[in-house]
N, C-alpha and C positions, 0 to 999 in steps of 0.2 A: 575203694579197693575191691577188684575183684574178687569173689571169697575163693574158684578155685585157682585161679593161678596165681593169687598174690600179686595181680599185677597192682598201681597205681594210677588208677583214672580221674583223680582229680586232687587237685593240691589250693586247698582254701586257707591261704596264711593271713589275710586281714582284712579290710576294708577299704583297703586303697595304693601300694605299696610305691605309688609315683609320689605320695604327699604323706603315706606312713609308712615307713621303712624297716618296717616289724615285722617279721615273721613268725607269725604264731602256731605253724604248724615245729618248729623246729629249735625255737629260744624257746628258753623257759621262760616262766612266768606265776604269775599268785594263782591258786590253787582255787581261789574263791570255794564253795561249798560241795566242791567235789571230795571234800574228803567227809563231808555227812553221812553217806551211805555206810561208810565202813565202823563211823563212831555207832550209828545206829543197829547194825548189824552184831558188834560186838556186845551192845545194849540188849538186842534180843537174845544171843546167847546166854545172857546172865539173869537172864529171867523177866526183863520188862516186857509186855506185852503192847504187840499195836495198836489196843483198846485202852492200854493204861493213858490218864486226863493227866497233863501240865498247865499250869497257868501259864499264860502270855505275859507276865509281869515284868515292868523292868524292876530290875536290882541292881544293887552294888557288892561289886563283891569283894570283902574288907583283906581278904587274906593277897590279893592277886592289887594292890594300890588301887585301892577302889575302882575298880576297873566297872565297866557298866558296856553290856552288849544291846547293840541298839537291834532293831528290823528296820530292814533294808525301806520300808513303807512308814515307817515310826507310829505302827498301830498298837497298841498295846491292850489287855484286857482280856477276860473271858477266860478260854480255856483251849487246845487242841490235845487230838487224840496222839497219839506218837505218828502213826500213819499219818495224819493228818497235818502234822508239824512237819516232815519229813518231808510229804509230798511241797507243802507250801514252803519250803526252807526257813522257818522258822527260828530266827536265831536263838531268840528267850528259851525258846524249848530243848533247845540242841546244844547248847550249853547244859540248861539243867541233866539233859539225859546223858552227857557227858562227865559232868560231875559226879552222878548215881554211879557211874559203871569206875570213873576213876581215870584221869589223865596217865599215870605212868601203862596202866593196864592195856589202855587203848593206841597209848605209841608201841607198845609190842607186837599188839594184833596187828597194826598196821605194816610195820616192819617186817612180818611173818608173812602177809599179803604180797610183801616182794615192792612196796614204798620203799626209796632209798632218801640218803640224806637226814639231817637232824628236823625232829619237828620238837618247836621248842614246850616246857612244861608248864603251857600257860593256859587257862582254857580258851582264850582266841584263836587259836589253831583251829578249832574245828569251824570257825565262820573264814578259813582262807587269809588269815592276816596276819601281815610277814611271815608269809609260809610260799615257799615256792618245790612241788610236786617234781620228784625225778620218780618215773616207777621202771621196771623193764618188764613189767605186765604183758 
């Protein structure tokens, strides 16, 4: 897009639209970890800092039917910084720092940001799953 005219100078909808007939500038679709930034952001207004350490550990999490958040690489171990989980999308972590700040808390921020639609009250929302992003951002 041009920034001062607003004009449109290029329209990238998928990877092939003679053999995929998807248009990703214009259907919706899963959100994948584009909604991280905002779980994290509402994280650091509540006091975590981007030096605070999470483990990379997988769990279960007994309240949500044993639900268990993988990474996308199925590395597990050690430790990242918030910054540092954030940058590498981390999902162990982004969950955890999601949990610390509070699922219902973090659909309001979101909401307030001008995200439209239900995001449901699960913590898999914040890795994009069955979650599909309407914002008018």
């Amino acid at each position: 897009m041009e920034a001062k005219s607003g004009f449109i100078k290029a329209w990238v909808g998928g990877i092939n639209y003679k053999f995929f007939k998807y248009d990703h500038v214009i259907f919706h679709r899963q959100a994948g970890s584009t909604i991280k930034p905002i779980v994290y952001a509402l994280a650091l207004e509540n006091g975590v800092s981007p030096c605070d350490y999470y483990s990379n550990d997988s769990i279960v999490y007994s309240d949500y039917n044993d639900w268990v958040p993988r990474n996308s690489n199925r590395s597990y171990g050690g430790y990242y910084s918030v910054a540092g989980a954030l940058t590498n999308s981390i999902n162990t972590v982004s969950v955890k720092v999601l949990m610390r700040t509070g699922i219902d808390k973090t659909i309001d921020f979101a909401h307030k940001l001008g995200l439209e639609g239900d995001l449901p009250e699960f913590p898999s929302f914040v890795l994009g799953k069955e979650l599909f992003l309407h914002s008018n951002l």
